[in-house]
N, C-alpha and C positions, 0 to 999 in steps of 0.2 A: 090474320089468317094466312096459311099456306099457299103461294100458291103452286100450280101444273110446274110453270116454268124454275121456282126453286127447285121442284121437288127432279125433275131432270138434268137441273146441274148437279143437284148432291147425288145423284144416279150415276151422271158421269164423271163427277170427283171420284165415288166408289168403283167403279167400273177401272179408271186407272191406278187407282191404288192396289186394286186385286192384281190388272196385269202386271205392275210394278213388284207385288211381292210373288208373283209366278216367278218373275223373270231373275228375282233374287232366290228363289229358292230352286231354282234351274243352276245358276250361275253355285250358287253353293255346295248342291250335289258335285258338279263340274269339279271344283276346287277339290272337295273332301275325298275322289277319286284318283286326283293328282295326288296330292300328298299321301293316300293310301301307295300309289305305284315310288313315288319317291323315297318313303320309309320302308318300302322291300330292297329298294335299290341300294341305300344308306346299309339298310343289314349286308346284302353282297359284300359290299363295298368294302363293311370293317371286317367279315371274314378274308375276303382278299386281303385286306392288312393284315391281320393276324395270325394268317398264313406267311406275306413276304416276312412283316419281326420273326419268324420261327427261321423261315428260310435262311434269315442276316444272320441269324444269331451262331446258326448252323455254320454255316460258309466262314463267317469272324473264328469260331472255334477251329474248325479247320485250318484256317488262316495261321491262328497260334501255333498249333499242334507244329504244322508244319516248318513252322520258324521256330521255335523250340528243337524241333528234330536238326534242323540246319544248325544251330550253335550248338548243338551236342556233335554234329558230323565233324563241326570245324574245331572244337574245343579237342576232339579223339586223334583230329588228322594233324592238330599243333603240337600235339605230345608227343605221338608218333614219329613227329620231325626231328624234336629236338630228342628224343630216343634214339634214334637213329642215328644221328652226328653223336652223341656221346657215345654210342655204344662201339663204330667204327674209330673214334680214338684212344678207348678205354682196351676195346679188344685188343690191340697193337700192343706189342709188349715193348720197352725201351731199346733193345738190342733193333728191333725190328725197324721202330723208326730210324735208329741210326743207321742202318741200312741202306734205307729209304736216302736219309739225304746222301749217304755216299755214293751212292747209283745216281743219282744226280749229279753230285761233284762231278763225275768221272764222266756223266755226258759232256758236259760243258767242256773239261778237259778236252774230249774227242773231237769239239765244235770249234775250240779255237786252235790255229794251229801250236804247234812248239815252237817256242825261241831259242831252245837251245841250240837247236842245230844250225840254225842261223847265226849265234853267236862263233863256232866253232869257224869258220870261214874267215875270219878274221883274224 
């Protein structure tokens, strides 16, 4: 037979089983709350990503563009260059140059003095 005092302890076996799965079904609510708030945060999250990859991808493009532009500036301004020097020795005609270095000659003549008249003293 049964008795009073079994039937009090399977009372308060059940009695803590009940609070025990309260206190899990409290604690699980708890849980499924958090991870509800941290999978909205996670979505922010990869929007903000997928916003900076756009952002990067933007800025790297620009980045190119601009460096592209730079070795077009400097490919245009080396040509130019050597356009230039060809074109101020091309333009010159040969009498002109010779010219040129007799105007020279004739300073240098100017700069040093003469020996002839030097010689004639003698």
């Amino acid at each position: 037979m049964i008795s009073v005092e079994q039937i009090h302890k399977l009372e308060s076996k059940v009695l803590k089983a009940v609070d025990v799965i309260k206190s899990l079904r409290e604690e699980n609510n708890l849980l499924k709350e958090k991870l509800s708030g941290y999978e909205k945060r996670i979505e922010e999250l990869e929007v903000f990503i997928d916003s900076f990859k756009q952002d990067q991808t933007t800025i790297e493009e620009g980045i190119l563009n601009a460096l592209n532009q730079l070795d077009l500036l400097e490919d245009i301004v080396s040509v130019s260059d050597s356009d230039t020097s060809l074109h101020t020795e091309d333009d010159q005609s040969p009498a002109e140059l010779s010219a040129e270095e007799n105007s020279v000659g004739e300073e240098k003549e100017k700069e040093t003095p003469s020996l002839e008249n030097e010689l004639d003293i003698f």
